[in-house]
PDB file of N, H, CA, C and O in Angstrom:
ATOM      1  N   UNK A   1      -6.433 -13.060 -12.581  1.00  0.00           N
ATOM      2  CA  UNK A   1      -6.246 -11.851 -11.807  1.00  0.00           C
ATOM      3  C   UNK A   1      -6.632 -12.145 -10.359  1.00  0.00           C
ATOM      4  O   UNK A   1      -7.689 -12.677 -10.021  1.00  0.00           O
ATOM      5  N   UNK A   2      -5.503 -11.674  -9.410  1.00  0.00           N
ATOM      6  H   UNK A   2      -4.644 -11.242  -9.684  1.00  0.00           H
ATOM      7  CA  UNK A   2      -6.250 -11.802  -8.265  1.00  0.00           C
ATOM      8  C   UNK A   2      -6.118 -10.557  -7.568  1.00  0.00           C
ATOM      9  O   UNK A   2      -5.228  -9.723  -7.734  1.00  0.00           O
ATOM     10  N   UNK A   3      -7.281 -10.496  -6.610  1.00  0.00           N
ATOM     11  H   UNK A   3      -8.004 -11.173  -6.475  1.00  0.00           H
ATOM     12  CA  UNK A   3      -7.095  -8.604  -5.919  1.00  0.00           C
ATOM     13  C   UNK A   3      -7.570  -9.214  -4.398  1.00  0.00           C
ATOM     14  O   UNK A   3      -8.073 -10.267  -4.007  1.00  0.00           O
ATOM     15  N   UNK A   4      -7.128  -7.972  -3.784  1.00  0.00           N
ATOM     16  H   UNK A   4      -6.719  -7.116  -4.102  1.00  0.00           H
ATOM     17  CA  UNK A   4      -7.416  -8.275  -1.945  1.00  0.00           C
ATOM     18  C   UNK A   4      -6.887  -7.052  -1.621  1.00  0.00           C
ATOM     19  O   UNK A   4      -6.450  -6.243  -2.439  1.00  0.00           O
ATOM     20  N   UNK A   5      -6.930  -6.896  -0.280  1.00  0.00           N
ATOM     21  H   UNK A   5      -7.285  -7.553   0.384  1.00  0.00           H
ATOM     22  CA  UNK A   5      -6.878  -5.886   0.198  1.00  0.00           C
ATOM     23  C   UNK A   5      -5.956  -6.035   1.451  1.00  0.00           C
ATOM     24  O   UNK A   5      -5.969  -6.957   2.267  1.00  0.00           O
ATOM     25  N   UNK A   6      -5.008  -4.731   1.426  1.00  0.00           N
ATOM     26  H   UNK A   6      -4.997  -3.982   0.763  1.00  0.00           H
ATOM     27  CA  UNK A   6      -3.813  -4.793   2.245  1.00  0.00           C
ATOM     28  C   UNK A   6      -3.866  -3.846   2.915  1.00  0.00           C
ATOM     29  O   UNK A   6      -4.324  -2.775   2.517  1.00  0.00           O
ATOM     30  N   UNK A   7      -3.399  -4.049   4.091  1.00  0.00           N
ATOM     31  H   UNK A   7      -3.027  -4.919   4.415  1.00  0.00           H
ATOM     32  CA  UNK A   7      -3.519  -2.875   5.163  1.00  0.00           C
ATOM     33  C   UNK A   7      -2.001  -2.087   6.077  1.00  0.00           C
ATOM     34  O   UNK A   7      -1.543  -2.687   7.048  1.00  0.00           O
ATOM     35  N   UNK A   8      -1.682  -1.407   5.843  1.00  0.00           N
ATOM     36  H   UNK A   8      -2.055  -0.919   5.054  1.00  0.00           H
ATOM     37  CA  UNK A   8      -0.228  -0.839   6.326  1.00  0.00           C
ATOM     38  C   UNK A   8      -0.060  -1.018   8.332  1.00  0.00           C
ATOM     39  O   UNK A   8      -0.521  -0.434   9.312  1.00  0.00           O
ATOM     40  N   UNK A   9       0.625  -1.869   8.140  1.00  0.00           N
ATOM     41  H   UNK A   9       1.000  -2.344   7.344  1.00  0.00           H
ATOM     42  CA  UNK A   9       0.228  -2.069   9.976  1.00  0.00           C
ATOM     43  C   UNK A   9       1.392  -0.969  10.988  1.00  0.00           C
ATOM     44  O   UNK A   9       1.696  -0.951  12.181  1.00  0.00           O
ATOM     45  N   UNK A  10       1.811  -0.103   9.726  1.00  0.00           N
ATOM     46  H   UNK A  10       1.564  -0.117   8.757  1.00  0.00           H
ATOM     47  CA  UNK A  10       2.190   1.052  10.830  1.00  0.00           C
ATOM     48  C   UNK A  10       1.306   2.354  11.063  1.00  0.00           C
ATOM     49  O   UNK A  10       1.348   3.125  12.022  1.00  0.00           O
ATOM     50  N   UNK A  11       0.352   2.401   9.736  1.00  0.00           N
ATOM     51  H   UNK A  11       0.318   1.774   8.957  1.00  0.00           H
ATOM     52  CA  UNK A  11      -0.189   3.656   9.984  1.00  0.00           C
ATOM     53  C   UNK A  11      -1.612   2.861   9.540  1.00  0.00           C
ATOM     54  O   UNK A  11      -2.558   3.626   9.731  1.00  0.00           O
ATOM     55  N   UNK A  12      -1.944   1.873   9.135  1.00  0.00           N
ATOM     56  H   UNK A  12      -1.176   1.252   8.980  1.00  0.00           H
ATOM     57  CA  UNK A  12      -3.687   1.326   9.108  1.00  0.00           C
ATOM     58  C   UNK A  12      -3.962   1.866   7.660  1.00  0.00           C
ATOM     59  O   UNK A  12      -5.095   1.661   7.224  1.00  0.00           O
ATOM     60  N   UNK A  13      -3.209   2.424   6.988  1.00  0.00           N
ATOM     61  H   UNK A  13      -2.289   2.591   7.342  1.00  0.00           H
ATOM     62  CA  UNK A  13      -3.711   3.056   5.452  1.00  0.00           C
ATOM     63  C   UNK A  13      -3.967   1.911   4.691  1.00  0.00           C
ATOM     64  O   UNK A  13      -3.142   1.021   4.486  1.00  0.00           O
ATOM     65  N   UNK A  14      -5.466   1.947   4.145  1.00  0.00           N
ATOM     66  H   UNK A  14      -6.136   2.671   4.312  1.00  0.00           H
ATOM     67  CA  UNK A  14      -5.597   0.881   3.419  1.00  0.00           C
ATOM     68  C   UNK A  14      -5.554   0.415   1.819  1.00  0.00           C
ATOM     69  O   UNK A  14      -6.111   1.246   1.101  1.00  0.00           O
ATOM     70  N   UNK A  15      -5.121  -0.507   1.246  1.00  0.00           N
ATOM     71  H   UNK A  15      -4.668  -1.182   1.829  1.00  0.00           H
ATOM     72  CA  UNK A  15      -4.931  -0.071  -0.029  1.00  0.00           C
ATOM     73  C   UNK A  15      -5.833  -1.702  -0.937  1.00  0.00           C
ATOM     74  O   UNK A  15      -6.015  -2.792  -0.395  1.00  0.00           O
ATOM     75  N   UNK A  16      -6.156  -1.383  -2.122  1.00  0.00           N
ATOM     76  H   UNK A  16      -6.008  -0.498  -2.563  1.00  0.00           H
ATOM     77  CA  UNK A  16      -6.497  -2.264  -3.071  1.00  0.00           C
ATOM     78  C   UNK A  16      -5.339  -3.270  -3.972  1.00  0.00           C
ATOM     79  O   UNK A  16      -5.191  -2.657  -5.030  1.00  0.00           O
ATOM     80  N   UNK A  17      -4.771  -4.090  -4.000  1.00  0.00           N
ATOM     81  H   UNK A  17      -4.891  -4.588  -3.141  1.00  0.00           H
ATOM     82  CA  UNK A  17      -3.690  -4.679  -4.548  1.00  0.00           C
ATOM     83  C   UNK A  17      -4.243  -5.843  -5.408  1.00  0.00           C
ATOM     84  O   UNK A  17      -4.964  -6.737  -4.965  1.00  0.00           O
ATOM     85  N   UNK A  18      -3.771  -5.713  -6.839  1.00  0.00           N
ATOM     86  H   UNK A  18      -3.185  -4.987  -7.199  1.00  0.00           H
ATOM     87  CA  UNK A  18      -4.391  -6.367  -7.987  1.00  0.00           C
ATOM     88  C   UNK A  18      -2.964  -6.907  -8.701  1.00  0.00           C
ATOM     89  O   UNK A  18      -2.063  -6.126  -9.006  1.00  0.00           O
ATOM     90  N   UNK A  19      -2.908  -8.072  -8.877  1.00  0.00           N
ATOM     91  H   UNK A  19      -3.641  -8.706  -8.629  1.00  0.00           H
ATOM     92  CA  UNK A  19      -2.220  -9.005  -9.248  1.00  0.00           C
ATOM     93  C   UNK A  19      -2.388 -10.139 -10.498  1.00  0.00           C
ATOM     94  O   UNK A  19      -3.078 -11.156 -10.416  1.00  0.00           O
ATOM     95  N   UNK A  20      -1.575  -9.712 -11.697  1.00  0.00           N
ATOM     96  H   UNK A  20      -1.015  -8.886 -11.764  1.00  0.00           H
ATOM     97  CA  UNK A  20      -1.672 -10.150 -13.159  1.00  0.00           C
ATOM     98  C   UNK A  20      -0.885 -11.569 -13.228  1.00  0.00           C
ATOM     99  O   UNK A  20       0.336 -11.702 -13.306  1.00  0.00           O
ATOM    100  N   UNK A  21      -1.454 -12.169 -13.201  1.00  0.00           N
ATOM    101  H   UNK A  21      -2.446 -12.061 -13.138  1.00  0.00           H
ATOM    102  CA  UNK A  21      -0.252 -13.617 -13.268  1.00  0.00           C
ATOM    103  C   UNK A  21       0.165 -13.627 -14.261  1.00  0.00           C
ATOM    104  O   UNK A  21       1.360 -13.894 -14.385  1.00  0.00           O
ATOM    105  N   UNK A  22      -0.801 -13.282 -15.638  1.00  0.00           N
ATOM    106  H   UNK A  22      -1.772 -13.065 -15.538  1.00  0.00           H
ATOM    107  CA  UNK A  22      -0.707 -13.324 -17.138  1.00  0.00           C
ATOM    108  C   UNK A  22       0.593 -12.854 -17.610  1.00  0.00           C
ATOM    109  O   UNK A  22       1.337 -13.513 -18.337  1.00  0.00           O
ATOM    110  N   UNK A  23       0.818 -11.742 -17.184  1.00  0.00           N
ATOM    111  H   UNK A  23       0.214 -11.206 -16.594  1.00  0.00           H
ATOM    112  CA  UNK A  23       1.648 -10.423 -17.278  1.00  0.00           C
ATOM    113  C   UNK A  23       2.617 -10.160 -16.183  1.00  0.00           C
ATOM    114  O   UNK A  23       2.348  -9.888 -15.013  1.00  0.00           O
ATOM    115  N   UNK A  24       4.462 -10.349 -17.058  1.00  0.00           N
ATOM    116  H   UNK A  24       4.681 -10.569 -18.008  1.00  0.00           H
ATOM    117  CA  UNK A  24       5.315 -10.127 -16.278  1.00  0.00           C
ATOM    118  C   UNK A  24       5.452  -8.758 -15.675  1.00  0.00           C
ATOM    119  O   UNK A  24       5.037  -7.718 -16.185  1.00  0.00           O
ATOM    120  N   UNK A  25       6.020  -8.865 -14.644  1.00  0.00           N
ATOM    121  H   UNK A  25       6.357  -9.710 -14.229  1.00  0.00           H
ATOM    122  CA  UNK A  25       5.979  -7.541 -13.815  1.00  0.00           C
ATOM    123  C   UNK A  25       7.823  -6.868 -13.805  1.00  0.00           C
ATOM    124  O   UNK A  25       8.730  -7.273 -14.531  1.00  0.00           O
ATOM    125  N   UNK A  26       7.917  -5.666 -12.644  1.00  0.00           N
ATOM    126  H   UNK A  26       7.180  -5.337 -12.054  1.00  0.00           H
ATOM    127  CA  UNK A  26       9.247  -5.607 -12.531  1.00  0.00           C
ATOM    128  C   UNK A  26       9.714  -5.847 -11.422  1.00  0.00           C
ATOM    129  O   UNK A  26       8.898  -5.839 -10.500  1.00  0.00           O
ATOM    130  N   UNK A  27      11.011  -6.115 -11.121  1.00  0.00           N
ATOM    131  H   UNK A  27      11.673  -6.122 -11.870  1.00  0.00           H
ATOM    132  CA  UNK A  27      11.534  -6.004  -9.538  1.00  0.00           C
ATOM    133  C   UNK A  27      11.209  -5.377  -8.873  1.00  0.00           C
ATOM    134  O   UNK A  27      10.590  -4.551  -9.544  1.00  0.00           O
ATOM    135  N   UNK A  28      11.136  -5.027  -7.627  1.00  0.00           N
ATOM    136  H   UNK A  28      11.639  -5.698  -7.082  1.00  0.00           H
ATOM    137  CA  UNK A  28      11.277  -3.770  -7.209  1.00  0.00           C
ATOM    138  C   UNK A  28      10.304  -4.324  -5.520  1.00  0.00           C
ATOM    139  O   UNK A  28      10.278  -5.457  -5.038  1.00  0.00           O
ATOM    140  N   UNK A  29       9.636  -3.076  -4.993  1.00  0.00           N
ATOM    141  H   UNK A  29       9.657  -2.156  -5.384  1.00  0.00           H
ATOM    142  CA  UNK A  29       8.932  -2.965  -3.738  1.00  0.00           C
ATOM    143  C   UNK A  29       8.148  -1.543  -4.151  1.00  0.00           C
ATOM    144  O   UNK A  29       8.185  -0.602  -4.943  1.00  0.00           O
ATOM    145  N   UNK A  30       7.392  -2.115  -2.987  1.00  0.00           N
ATOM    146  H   UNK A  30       7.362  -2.880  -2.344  1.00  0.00           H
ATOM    147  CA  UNK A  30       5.998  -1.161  -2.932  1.00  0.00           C
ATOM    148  C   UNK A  30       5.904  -0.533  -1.519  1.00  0.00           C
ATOM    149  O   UNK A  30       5.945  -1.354  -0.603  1.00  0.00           O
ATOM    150  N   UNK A  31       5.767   0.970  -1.120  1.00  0.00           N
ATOM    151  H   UNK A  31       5.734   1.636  -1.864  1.00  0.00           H
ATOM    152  CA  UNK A  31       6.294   1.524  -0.200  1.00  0.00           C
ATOM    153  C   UNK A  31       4.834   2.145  -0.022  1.00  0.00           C
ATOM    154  O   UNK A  31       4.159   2.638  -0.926  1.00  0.00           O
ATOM    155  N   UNK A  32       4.467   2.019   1.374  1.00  0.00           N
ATOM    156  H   UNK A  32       5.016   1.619   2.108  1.00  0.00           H
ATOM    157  CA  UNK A  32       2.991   3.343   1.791  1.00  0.00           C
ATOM    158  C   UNK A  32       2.970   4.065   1.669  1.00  0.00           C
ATOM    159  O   UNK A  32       3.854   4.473   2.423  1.00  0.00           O
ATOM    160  N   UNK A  33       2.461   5.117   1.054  1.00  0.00           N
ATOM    161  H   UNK A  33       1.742   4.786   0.442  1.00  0.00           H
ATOM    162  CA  UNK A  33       2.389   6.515   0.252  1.00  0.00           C
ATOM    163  C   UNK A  33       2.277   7.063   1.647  1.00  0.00           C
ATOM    164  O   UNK A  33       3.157   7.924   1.680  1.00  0.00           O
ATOM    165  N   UNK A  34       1.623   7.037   2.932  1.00  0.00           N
ATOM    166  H   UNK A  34       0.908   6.338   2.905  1.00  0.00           H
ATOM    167  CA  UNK A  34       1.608   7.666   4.344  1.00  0.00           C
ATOM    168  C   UNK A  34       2.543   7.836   5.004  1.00  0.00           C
ATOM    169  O   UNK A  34       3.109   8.900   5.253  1.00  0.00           O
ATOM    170  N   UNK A  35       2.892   6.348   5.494  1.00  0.00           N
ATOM    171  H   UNK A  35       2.432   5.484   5.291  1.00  0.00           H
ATOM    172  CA  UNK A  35       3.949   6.672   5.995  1.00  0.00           C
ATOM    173  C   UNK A  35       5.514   5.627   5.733  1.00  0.00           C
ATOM    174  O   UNK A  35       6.219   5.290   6.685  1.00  0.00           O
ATOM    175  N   UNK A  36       5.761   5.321   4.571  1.00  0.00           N
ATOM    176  H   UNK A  36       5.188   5.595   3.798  1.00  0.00           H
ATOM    177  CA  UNK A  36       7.142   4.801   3.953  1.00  0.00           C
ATOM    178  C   UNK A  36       7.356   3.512   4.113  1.00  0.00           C
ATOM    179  O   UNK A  36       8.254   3.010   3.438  1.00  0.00           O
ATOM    180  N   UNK A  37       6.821   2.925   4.759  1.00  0.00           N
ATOM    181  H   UNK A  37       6.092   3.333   5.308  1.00  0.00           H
ATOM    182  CA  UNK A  37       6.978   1.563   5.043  1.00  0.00           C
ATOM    183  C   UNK A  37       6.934   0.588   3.955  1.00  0.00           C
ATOM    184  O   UNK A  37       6.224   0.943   3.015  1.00  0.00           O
ATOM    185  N   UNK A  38       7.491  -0.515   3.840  1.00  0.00           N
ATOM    186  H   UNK A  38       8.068  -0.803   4.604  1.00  0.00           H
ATOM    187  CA  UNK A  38       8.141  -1.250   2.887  1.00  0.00           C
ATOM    188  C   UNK A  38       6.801  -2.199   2.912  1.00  0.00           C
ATOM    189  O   UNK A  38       6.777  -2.946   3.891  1.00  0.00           O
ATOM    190  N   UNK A  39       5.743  -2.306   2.071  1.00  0.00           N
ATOM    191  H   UNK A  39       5.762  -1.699   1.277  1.00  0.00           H
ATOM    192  CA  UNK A  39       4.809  -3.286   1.880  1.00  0.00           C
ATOM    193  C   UNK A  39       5.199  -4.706   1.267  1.00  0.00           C
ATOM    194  O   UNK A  39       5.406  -5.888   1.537  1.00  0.00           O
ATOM    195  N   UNK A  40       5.163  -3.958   0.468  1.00  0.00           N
ATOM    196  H   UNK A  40       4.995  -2.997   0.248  1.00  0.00           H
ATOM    197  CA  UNK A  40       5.982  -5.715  -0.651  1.00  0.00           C
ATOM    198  C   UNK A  40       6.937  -5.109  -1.362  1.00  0.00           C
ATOM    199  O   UNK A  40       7.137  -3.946  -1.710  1.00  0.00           O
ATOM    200  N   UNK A  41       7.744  -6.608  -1.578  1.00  0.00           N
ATOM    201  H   UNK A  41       7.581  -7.553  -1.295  1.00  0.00           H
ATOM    202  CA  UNK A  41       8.965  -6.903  -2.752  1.00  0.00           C
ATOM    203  C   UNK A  41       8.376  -8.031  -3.475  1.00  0.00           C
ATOM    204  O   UNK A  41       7.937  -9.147  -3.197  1.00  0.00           O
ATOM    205  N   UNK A  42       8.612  -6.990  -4.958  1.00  0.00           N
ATOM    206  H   UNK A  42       8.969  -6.083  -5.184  1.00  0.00           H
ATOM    207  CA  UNK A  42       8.555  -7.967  -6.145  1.00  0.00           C
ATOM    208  C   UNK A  42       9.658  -8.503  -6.762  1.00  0.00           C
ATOM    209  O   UNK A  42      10.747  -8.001  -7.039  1.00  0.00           O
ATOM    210  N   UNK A  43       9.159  -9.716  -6.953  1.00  0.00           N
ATOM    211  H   UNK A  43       8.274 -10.124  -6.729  1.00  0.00           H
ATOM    212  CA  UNK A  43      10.331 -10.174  -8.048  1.00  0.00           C
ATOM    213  C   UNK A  43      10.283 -10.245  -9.772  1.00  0.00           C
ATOM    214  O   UNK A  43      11.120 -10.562 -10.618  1.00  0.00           O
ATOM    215  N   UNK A  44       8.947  -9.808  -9.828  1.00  0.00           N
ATOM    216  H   UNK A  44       8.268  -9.551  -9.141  1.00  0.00           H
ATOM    217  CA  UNK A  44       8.742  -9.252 -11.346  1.00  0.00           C
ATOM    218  C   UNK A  44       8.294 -10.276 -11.730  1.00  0.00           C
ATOM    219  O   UNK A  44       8.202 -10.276 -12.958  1.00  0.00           O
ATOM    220  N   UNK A  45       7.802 -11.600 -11.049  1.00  0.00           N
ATOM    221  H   UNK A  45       7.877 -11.600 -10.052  1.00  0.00           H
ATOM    222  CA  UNK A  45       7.215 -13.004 -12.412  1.00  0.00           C
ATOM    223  C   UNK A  45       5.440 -12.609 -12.798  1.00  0.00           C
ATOM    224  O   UNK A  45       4.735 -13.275 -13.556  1.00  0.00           O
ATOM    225  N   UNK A  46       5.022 -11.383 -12.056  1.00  0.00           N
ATOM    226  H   UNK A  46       5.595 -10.842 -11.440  1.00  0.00           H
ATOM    227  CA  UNK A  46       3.547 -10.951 -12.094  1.00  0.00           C
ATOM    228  C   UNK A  46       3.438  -9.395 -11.553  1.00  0.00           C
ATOM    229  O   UNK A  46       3.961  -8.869 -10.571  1.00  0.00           O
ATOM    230  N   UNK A  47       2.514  -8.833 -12.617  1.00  0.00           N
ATOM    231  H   UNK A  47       2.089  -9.261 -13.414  1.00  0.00           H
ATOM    232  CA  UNK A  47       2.542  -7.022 -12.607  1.00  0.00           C
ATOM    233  C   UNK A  47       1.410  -7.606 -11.243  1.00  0.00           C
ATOM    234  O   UNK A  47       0.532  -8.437 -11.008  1.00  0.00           O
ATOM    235  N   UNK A  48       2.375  -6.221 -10.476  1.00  0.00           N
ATOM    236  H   UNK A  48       3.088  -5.547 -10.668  1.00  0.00           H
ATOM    237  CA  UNK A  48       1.180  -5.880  -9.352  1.00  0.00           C
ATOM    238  C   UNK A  48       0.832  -4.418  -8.794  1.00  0.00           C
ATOM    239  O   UNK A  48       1.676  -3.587  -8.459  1.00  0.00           O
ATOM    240  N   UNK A  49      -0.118  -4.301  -8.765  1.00  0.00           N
ATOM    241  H   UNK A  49      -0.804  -4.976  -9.037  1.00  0.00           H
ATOM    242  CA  UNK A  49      -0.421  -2.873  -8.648  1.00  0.00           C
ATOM    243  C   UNK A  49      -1.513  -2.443  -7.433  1.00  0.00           C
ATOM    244  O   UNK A  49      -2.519  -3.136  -7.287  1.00  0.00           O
ATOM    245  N   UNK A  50      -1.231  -1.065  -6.415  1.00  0.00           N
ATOM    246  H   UNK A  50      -0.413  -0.503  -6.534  1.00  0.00           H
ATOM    247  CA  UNK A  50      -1.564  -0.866  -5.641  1.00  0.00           C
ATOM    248  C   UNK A  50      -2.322   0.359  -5.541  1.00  0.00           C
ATOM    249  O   UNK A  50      -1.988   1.286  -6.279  1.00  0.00           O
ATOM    250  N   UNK A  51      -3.467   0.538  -4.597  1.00  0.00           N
ATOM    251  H   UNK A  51      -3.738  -0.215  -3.997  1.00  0.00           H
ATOM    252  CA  UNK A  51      -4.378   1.316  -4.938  1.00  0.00           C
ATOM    253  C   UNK A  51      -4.558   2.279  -3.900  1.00  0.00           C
ATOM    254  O   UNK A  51      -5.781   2.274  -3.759  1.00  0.00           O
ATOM    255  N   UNK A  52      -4.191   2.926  -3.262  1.00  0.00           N
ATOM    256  H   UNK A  52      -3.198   2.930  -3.377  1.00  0.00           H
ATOM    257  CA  UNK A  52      -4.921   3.955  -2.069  1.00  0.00           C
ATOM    258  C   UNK A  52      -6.053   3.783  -1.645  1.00  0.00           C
ATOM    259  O   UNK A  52      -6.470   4.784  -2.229  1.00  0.00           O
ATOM    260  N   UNK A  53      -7.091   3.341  -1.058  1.00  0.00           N
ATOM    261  H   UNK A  53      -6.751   2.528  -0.584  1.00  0.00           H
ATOM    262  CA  UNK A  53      -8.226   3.192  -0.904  1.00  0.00           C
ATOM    263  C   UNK A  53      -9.081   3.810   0.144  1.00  0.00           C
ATOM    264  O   UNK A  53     -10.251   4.193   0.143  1.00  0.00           O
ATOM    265  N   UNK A  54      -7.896   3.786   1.265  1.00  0.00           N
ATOM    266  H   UNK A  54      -6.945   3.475   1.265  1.00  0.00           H
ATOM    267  CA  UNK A  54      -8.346   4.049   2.758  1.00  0.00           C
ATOM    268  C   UNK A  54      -6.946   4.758   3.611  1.00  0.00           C
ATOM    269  O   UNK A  54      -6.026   4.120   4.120  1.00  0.00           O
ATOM    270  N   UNK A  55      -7.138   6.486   3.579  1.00  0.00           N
ATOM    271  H   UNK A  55      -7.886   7.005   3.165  1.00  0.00           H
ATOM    272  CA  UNK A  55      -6.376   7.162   4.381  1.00  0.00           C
ATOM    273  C   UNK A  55      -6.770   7.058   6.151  1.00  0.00           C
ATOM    274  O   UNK A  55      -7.819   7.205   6.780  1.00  0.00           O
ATOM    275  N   UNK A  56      -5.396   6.741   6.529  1.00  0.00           N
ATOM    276  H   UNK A  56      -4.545   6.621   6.019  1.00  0.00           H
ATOM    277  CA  UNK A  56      -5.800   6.690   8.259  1.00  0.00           C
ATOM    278  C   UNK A  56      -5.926   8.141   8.529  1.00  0.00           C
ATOM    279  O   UNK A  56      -5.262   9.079   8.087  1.00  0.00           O
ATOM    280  N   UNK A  57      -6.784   8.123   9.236  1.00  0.00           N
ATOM    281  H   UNK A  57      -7.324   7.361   9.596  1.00  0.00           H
ATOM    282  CA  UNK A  57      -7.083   8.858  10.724  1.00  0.00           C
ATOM    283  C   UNK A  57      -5.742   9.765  11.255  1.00  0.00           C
ATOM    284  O   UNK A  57      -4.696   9.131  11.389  1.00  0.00           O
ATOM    285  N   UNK A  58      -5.727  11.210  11.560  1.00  0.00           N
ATOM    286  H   UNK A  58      -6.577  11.725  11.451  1.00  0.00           H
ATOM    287  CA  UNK A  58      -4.438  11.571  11.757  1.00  0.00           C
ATOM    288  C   UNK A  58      -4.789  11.173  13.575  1.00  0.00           C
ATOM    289  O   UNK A  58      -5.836  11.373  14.190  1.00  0.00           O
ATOM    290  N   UNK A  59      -3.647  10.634  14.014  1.00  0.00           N
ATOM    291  H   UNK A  59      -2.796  10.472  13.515  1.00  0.00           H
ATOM    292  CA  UNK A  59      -4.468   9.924  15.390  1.00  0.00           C
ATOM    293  C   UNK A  59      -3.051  11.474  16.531  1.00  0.00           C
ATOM    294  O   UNK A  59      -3.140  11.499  17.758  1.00  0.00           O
ATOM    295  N   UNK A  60      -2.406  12.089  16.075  1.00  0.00           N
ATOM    296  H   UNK A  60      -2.334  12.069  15.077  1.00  0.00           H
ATOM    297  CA  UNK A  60      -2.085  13.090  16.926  1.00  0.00           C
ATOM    298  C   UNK A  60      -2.792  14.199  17.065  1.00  0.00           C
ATOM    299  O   UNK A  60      -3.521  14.788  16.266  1.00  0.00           O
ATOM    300  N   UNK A  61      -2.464  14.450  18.302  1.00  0.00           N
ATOM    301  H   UNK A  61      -1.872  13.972  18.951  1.00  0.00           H
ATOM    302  CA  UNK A  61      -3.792  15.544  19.799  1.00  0.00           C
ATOM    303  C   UNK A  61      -3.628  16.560  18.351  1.00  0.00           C
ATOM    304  O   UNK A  61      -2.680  16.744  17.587  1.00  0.00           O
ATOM    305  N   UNK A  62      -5.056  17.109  18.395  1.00  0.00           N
ATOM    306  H   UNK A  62      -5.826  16.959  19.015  1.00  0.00           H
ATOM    307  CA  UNK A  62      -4.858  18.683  17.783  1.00  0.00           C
ATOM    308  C   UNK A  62      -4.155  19.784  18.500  1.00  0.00           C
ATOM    309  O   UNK A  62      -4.025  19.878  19.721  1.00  0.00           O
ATOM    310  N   UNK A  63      -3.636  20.753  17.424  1.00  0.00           N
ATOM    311  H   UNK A  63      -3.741  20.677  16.432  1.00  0.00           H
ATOM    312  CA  UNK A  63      -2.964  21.567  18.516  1.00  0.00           C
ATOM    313  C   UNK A  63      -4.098  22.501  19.216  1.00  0.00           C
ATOM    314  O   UNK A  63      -5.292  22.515  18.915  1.00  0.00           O
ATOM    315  N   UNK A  64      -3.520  23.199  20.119  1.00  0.00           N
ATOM    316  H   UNK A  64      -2.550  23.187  20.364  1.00  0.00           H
ATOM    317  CA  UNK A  64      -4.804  23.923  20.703  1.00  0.00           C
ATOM    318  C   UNK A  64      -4.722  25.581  20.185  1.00  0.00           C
ATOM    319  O   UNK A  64      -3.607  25.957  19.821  1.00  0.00           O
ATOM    320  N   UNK A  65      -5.773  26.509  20.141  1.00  0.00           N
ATOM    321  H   UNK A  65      -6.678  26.204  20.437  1.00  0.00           H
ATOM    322  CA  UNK A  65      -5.432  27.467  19.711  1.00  0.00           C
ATOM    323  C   UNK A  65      -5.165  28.447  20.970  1.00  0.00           C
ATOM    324  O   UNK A  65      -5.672  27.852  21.921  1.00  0.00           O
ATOM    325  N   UNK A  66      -4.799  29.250  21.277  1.00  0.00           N
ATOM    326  H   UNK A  66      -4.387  29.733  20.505  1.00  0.00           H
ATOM    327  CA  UNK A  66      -4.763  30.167  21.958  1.00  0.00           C
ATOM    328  C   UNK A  66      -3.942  31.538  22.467  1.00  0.00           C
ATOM    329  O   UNK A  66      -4.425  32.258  23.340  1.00  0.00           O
TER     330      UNK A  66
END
């Protein structure tokens, strides 16, 4: 098993990613739950799985009230 930690370099959302060598996986890609961005493509020779760990910062001005 191997795990590390991945970071979305459009929005900084950070996530936990755990990787089964043992255990075939499926095709496919893994997309940032924030903001859509294409993290990884699998090719299915190892299950990999991704974790939410660390929501960014909403970094736009608050609105103002008045």
């Amino acid at each position: 098993m191997k795990k590390g930690d991945v970071t979305c370099p459009d929005c900084s959302a950070g996530y936990r990613r755990i990787e089964l060598e043992s255990r075939k996986g499926r095709p496919g890609h893994y997309k940032c739950l924030v903001c859509d961005r294409v993290l990884e493509i699998f090719d299915g020779s190892s299950e990999v799985a991704y974790r939410l760990t660390v929501q960014p910062s909403d970094l736009r001005p608050a609105r103002q009230l008045g």
